[in-house]
Structures are given as C-alpha cells and as structure tokens.
C-alpha positions as CSV (number, residue, x, y, z in Angstrom):
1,X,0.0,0.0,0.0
2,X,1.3,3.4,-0.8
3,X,0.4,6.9,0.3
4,X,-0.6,9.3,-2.0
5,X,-0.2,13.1,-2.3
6,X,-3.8,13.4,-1.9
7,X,-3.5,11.2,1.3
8,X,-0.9,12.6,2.7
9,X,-2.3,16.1,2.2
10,X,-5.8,15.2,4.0
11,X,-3.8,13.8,6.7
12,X,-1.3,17.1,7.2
13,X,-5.0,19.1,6.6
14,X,-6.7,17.4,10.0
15,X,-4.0,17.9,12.0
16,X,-3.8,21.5,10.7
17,X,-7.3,22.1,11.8
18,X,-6.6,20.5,15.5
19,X,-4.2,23.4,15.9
20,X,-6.5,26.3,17.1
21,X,-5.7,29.7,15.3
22,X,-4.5,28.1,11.8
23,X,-6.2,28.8,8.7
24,X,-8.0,26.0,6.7
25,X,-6.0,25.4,3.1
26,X,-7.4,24.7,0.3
27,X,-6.8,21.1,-1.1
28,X,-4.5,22.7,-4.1
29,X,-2.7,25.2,-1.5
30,X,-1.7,22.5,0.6
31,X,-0.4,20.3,-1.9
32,X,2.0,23.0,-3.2
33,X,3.2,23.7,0.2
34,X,3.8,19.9,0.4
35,X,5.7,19.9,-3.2
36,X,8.0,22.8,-1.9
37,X,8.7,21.1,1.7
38,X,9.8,17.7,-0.5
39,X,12.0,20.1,-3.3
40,X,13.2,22.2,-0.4
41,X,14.2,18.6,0.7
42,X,15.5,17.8,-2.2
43,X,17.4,20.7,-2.6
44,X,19.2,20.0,0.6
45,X,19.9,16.6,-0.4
46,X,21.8,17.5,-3.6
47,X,24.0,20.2,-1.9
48,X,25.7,17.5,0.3
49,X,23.5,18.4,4.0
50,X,22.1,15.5,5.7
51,X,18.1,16.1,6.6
52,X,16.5,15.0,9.7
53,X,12.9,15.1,10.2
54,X,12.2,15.0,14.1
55,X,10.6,11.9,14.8
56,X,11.1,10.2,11.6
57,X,14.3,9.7,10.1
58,X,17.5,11.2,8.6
59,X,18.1,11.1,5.1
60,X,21.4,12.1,3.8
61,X,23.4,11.7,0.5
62,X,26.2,8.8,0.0
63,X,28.6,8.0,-2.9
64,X,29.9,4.9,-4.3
65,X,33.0,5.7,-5.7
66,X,34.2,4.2,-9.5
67,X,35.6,0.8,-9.1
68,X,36.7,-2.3,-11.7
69,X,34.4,-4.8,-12.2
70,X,34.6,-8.2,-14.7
71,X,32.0,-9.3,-16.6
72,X,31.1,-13.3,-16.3
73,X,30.6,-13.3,-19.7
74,X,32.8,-11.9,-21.7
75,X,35.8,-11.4,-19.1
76,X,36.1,-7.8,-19.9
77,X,36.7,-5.3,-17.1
78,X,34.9,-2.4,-16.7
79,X,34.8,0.6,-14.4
80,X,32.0,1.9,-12.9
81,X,30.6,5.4,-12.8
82,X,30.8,7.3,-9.6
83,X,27.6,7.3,-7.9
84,X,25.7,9.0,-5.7
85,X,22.3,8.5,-3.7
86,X,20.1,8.8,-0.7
87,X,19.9,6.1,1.8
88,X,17.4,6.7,4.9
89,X,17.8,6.0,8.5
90,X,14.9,5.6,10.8
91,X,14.6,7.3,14.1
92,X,14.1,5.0,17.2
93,X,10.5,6.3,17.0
94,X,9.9,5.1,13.7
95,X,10.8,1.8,14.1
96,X,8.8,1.3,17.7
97,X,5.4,2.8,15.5
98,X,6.5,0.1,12.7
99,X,6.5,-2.6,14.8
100,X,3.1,-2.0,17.2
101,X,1.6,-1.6,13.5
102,X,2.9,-5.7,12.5
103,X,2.6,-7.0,16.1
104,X,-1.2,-5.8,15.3
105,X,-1.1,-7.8,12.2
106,X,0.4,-10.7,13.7
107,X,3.4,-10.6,12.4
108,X,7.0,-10.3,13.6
109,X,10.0,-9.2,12.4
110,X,11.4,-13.1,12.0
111,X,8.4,-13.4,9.1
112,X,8.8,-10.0,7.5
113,X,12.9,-11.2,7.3
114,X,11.8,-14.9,5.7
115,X,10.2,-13.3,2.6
C-alpha cells in the first residue's frame, strides 16, 4: 500500500485544523506547500546536507566511488561510474510505531525477514 499526495495532504489538513488559530488550506494550496517542503528537501539533499525530520528519520546523500568490475561473460573489465544517492535512516521512534503496527497484524520481524 502506498500513500498518495492526496492522502498525505488530508492527513497534514486534519492535524492542521486540531491546531486552534491556523487557517484551513485549500486542497490545491496545501499540496503546493507539500511539493516545496519535499523540493526544499531535495534541494538539501543534492548540496551534500544530511536532513533530519524530528521523529522520523535522517536522510542524507552517500557515494559509491568508480571501481573495476569483470564481466562473467565476456571477461572484460569495466569501471563503474561514480555514484551518488540517498539512503534513509529511521529514528528509534519510527521503528517502535513500525513494529506495534505488525505485532497488530500478527506478524513479527522473524516473518517479514523470511520473505
């Protein structure tokens, strides 16, 4: 199951309205402030700054640097391009909400790691 924008964005809107003294958003203007939170995200991501959200987790760039490699096949050797991406970390919170949600399913972690 995934979340959509649309999800997400009636999810942020209700706890928006719990907070007394906020103005309600319209569907479209809280969706843009949602695409600008994730670029402004992204932005930080692809300038080298790690990101944490409180509660939730740190995201932060990491590099794979060129190495040789041989192919099976043909026995050649190549070398890789230098790469870079964005690996996630969860916060302790997280995890503890993950795992009350999949006790609540019945499962544990031993069948999630089997499959």
């Amino acid at each position: 199951m995934s979340v959509t924008f649309h999800k997400l964005a009636s999810r942020v809107q209700a706890d928006i309205e719990n907070d007394s003294g906020i103005p309600r958003l319209t569907q479209q203007q809280l969706t843009q402030l949602m695409v600008r939170t994730f670029g402004h995200i992204g932005d930080a991501l692809s300038y080298g700054e790690d990101v944490y959200l409180e509660g939730f987790g740190r995201f932060y760039p990491d590099c794979k640097p060129p190495r040789k490699v041989r192919s099976g096949f043909t026995s050649e050797v190549h070398i890789t391009e230098f790469k870079v991406f964005v690996r996630f970390n969860p916060f302790k919170q997280l995890n503890t909400r993950v795992q009350k949600y999949l006790e609540k399913l019945g499962l544990n972690k031993e069948d999630i790691d089997a499959t």
